[in-house]
C-alpha distance (Angstrom), angle and dihedral (degrees) to the residues before:
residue distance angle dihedral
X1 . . .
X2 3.87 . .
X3 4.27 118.4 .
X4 3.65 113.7 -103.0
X5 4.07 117.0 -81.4
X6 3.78 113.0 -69.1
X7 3.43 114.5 -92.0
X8 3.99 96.6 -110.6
X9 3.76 85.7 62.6
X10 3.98 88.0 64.4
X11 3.43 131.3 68.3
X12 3.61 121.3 -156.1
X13 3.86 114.8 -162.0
X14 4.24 126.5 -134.2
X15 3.84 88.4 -122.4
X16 3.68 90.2 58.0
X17 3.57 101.3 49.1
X18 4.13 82.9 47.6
X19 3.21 91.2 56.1
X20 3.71 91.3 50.6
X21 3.73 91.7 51.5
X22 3.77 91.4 57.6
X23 3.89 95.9 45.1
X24 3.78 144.0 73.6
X25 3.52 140.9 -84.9
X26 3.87 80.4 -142.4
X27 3.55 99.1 51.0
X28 3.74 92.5 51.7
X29 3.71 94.1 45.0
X30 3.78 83.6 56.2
X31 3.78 95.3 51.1
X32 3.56 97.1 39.2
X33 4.05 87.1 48.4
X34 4.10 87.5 54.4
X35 3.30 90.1 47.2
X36 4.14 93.3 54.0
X37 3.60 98.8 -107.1
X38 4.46 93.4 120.9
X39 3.97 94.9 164.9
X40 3.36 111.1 49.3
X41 3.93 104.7 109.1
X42 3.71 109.6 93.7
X43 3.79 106.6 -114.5
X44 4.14 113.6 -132.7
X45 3.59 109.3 14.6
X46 3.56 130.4 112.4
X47 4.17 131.0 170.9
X48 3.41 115.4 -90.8
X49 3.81 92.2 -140.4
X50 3.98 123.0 61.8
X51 4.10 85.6 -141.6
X52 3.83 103.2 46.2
X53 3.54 107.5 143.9
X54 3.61 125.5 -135.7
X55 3.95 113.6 -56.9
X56 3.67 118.0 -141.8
X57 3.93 133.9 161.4
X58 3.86 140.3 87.8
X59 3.70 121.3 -71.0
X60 3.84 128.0 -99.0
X61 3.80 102.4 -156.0
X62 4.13 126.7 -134.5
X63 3.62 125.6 176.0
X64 3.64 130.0 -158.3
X65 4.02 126.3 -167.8
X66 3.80 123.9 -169.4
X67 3.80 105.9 -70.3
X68 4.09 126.9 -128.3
X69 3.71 130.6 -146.9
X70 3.92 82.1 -122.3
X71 3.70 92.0 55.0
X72 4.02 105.9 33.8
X73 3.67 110.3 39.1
X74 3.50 102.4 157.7
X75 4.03 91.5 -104.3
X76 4.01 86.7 67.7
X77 4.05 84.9 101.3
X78 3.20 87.2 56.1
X79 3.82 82.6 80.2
X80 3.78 124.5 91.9
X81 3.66 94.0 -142.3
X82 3.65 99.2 45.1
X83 3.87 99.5 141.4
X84 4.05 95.0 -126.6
X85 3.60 88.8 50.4
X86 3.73 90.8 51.9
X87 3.57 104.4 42.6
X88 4.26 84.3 43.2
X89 3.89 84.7 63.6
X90 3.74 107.5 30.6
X91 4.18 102.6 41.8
X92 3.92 96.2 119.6
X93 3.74 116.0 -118.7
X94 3.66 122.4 -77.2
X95 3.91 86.2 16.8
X96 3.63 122.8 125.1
X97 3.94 118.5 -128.9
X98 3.49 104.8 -143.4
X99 3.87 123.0 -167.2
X100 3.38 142.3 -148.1
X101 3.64 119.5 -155.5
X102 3.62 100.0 146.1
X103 3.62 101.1 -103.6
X104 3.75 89.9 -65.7
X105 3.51 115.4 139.7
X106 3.85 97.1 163.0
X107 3.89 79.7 102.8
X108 3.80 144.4 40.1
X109 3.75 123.6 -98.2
X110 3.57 103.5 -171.5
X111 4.09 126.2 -19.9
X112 3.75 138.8 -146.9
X113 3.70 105.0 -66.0
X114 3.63 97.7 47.9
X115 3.66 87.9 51.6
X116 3.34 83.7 51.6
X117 3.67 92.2 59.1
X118 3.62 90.5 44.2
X119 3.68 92.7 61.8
X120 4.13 96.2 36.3
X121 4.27 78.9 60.6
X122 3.94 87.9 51.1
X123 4.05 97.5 -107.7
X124 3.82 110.1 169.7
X125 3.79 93.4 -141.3
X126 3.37 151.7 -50.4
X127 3.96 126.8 -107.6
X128 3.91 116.7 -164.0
X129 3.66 129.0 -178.6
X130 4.09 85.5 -173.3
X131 4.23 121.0 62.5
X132 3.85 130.3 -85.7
X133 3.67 126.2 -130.8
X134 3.63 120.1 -145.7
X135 3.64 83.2 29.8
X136 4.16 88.5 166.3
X137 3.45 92.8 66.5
X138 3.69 98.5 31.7
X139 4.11 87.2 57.3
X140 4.46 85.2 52.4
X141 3.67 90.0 65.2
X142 4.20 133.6 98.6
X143 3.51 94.0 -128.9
X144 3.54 119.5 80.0
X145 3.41 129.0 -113.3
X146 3.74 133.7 -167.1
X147 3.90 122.0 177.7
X148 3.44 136.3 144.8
X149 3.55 103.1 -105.8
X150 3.76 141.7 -35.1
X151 3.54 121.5 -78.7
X152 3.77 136.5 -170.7
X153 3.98 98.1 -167.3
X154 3.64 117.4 100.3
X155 3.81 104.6 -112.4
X156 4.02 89.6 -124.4
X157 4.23 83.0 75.5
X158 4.12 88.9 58.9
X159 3.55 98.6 11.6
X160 3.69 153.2 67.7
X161 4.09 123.7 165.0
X162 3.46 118.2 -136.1
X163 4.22 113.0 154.1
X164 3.26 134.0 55.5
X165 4.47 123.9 -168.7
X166 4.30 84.1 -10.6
X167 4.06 111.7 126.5
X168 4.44 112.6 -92.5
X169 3.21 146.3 175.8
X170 3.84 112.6 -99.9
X171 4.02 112.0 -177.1
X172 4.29 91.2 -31.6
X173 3.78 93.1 -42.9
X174 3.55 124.6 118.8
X175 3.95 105.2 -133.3
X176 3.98 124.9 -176.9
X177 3.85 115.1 -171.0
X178 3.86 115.5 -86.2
X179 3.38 92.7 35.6
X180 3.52 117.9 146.2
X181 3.93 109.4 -104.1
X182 4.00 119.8 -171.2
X183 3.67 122.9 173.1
X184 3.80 131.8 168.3
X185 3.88 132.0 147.8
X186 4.05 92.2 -44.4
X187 3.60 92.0 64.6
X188 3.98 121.5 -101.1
X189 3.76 127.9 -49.7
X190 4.22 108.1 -159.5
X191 4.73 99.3 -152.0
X192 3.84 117.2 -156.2
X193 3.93 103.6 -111.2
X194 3.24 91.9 -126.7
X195 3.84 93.1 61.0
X196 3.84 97.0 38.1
X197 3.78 105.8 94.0
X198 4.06 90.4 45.8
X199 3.71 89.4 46.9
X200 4.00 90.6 45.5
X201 3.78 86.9 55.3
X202 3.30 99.3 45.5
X203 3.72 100.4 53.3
X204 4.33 96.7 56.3
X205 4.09 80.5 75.8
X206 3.57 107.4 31.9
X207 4.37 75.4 50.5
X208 3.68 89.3 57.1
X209 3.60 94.2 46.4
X210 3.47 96.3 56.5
X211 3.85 95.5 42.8
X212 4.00 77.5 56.8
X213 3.29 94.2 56.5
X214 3.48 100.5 42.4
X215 3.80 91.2 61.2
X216 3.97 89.5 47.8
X217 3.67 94.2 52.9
X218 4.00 83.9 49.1
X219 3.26 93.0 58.1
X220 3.90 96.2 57.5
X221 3.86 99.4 -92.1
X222 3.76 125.9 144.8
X223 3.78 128.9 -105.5
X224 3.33 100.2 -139.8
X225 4.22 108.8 84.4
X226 3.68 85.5 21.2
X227 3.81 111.8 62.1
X228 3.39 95.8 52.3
X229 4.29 95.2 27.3
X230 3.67 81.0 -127.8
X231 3.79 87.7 144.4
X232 3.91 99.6 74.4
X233 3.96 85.6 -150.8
X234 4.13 84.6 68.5
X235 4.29 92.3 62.9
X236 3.96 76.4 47.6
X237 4.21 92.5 56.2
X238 3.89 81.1 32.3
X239 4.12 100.5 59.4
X240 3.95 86.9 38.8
X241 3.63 90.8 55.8
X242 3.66 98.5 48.0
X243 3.58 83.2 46.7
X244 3.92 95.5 61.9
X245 3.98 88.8 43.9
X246 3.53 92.8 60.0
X247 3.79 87.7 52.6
X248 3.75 95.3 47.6
């Protein structure tokens, strides 16, 4: 089967990445799951900050493979073309470098200051299946940052970088570069460019709907009818409270 179109080939629009920004991880794991797409939530990674805001851009891809004393004496970054380095430096702005390190969080992938740097270039955020060192001072920045765990090992003991903007594995999900990544408290959901404005658009009213619900089950009302609307006089309550909204 061929990979998905390159990224280039795809526009995304600003309304859709808006729309991200003011949606759910759940609500896109719910469209993405009607849509077919069942393992697309990035399994073991969690913000490193209790107030990260809502992560949204398209995926700059790095790939680690087991490392080797022969390959990753701690002089390798030293080297000017040492694939962390690079990708630390070159992820566009607003991006998200995303990184594969086989869900092995024994070691570091990256640490504090080159988060640091990462956010001083205007990354929006970093997603790690593998651990983070410093992780104190990685949690204290802007920019979120999701990884599995923290990790005082230097990555070279687990790790050694060798892709840059090639298709990985980040926590069991299969992501090629400039695919959408969106990650708030719920973890981080990783959409198929090709899907993402649809599934942008889709979630401002499946967003209302649940803030609709939400006050109806506040004020004492049953679930069942209402979550599904299989009671048609719910899309009734529904239209007449979108109604008042757009009044207010």
């Amino acid at each position: 089967m061929p990979n998905p179109p390159d990224a280039n080939t795809i526009a995304v629009s600003p309304d859709a990445m808006a729309q991200l920004k003011n949606a759910s991880t759940a609500s896109v794991a719910t469209l993405l799951y009607k849509r077919g797409f069942h393992n697309a939530y990035i399994q073991g990674v969690a913000p490193l900050s209790t107030d990260t805001p809502t992560m949204v851009g398209p995926a700059y891809t790095l790939r680690y493979i087991p490392a080797r004393p022969d390959t990753d004496p701690l002089d390798a970054f030293r080297e000017p073309d040492h694939p962390q380095r690079v990708a630390v430096e070159e992820c566009p702005r607003g991006s998200i470098l995303v990184m594969d390190c086989r869900q092995d969080a024994s070691a570091a992938s990256a640490g504090s200051i080159l988060l640091t740097r990462c956010q001083m270039r205007g990354v929006g955020g970093v997603v790690t299946d593998g651990g983070i060192r410093d992780a104190r001072g990685a949690a204290a920045l802007e920019m979120p940052v999701f990884a599995a765990k923290a990790s005082a090992p230097t990555n070279l003991t687990k790790h050694h970088a060798v892709d840059i903007q090639l298709p990985i594995s980040c926590g069991g999900v299969a992501i090629y570069p400039g695919d959408i990544i969106m990650g708030d408290s719920d973890g981080v959901m990783v959409i198929p460019r090709s899907l993402a404005d649809e599934v942008a658009h889709e979630t401002v009213g499946m967003e209302q709907f649940e803030a609709f619900v939400l006050e109806e089950v506040n004020s004492g009302a049953s679930i069942r009818g209402l979550y599904p609307p299989t009671d048609p006089e719910t899309l009734v309550r529904f239209d007449a409270w979108k109604a008042n909204q757009s009044i207010e």
